[in-house]
C-alpha positions, 0 to 999 in steps of 0.5 A: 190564562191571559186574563190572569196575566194583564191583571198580573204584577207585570201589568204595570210595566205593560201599560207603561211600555204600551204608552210609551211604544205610541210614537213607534205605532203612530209615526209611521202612519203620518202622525207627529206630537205624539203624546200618551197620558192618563187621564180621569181613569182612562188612557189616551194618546193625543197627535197631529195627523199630517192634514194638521188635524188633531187626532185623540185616541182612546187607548185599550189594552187588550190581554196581554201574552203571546196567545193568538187572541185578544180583547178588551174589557169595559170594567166590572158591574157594580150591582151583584148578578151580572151572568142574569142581566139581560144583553141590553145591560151590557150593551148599555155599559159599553156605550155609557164608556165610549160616551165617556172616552168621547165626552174628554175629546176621544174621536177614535179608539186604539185597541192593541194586543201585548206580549214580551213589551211589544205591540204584536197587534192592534186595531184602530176604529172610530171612537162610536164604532166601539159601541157598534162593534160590541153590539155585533158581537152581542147579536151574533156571538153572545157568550163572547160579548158577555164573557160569563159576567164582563162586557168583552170586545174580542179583535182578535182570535186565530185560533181553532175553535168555535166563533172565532170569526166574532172579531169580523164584528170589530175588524169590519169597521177597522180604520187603517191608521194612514187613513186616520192620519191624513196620508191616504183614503183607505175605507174600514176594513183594508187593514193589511194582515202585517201591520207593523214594520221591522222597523217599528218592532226594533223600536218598541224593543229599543223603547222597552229596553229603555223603560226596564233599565231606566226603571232599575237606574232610577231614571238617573245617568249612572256616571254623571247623575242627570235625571233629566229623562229625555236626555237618557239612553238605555246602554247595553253592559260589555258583553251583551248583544242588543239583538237577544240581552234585552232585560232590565239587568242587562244595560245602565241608563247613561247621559246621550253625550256619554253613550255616544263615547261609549259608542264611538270608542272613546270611553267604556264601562270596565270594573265598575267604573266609566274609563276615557280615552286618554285624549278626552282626559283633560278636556270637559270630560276628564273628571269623569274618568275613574268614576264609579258607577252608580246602578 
């Protein structure tokens, strides 16, 4: 099931949404300038940790779902034959990708666990203990490190089944993110089994509510036009909770100015079309009074 689902139409919007959660992940954990990109096929997400240190993450996705496991996976063969090669082939894959996330400056890797736009896990680790933690799975948990045909790295997997205990392979080496961004000493593998804050998860919701409607608008404020991104909110529609009505056809991307009116009761969205208090009427504002809206 999950592999169907990150490989799904909806894969895009994931990945889109797993970049732009970084600042929620990371900021926390004592990172600033957080910035996440693509680059010559790969992801990474660039930061400043708080010793001032330059952090570059290698970002893998893992299947994505609202299942009790996860893994990544390096890509396909290109020679035909895959479920005969021996383990050390793929093993020499796996290390042939990690070289290639460090040789484009990659110091660790940020493996993370999707479903509904949100983060629900993820493990930080050195970028040279992806390739560790793969060759333990292939020495103690062969079939899963192959994966039939594919070099997959499991981190995680709550279910009750065989060899779930694999992802110790990957959770031993985890770093926690406070170690790696310079506000504590934490050694790997004292990750807390909560790791993400009702705070971060209400931001992730914020910030995949923003790229859905944002995505359906456009990218441009549905009353003045801007199409200057950060200068764009999310806001919900009349009638709408913000707790439970989250989807793309649920709100309109409007200019901050103007969500702060809407938000102080200074202006609304009624009949289609955006209404001003009458005080603001004949201000800088007035000729937005009456006008329709565009998404």
């Amino acid at each position: 099931m999950s592999k169907e689902i990150a490989r799904s139409a909806r894969s895009y919007e994931n990945e889109q949404l797993a970049m732009a959660h970084m600042p929620a992940l990371l900021e926390p954990h004592g990172f600033s300038s957080v910035l996440a990109k693509r680059a010559h096929g790969m992801k990474f997400v660039e930061a400043k940790a708080a010793d001032g240190k330059d952090v570059r993450f290698w970002l893998k996705q893992g299947w994505t779902g609202p299942q009790k496991f996860s893994a990544i996976q390096f890509g396909l063969f290109s020679e035909p034959g895959a479920a005969a090669f021996p383990n050390r082939h793929f093993i020499k894959f796996v290390e042939a990708r990690v070289a290639s996330a460090k040789s484009k400056g990659a110091s660790h890797a940020l493996l993370i666990h999707m479903s509904e736009g949100e983060i629900v896990n993820y493990v930080a680790l050195e970028v040279d203990d992806v390739a560790e933690a793969y060759r333990r799975q292939m020495a103690l948990w062969p079939k899963r490190a192959r994966n039939t045909k594919t070099p997959t790295l499991w981190f995680e997997d709550a279910r009750n089944v065989a060899d779930t205990d694999a992802v110790t392979a990957v959770t031993d080496l985890e770093l926690p993110l406070s170690s790696i961004g310079g506000v504590t000493q934490e050694p790997k593998g004292t990750v807390d089994v909560k790791k993400l804050t009702a705070e971060q998860e209400v931001r992730m919701r914020q910030q995949a509510f923003r790229l859905r409607v944002g995505t359906r608008c456009g990218w441009r404020c549905v009353v003045t036009g801007t199409s200057v991104k950060e200068v764009l909110d999310a806001a919900h529609l009349p009638g709408k909770d913000w707790r439970t009505d989250n989807q793309a056809e649920d709100g309109v991307l409007l200019r901050t100015d103007i969500h702060r009116l809407l938000d102080r009761r200074l202006a609304e969205l009624r009949d289609g079309k955006f209404w001003l208090d009458k005080a603001l009427r004949q201000g800088e504002y007035g000729e937005l009074h009456q006008r329709e809206l565009t998404g």
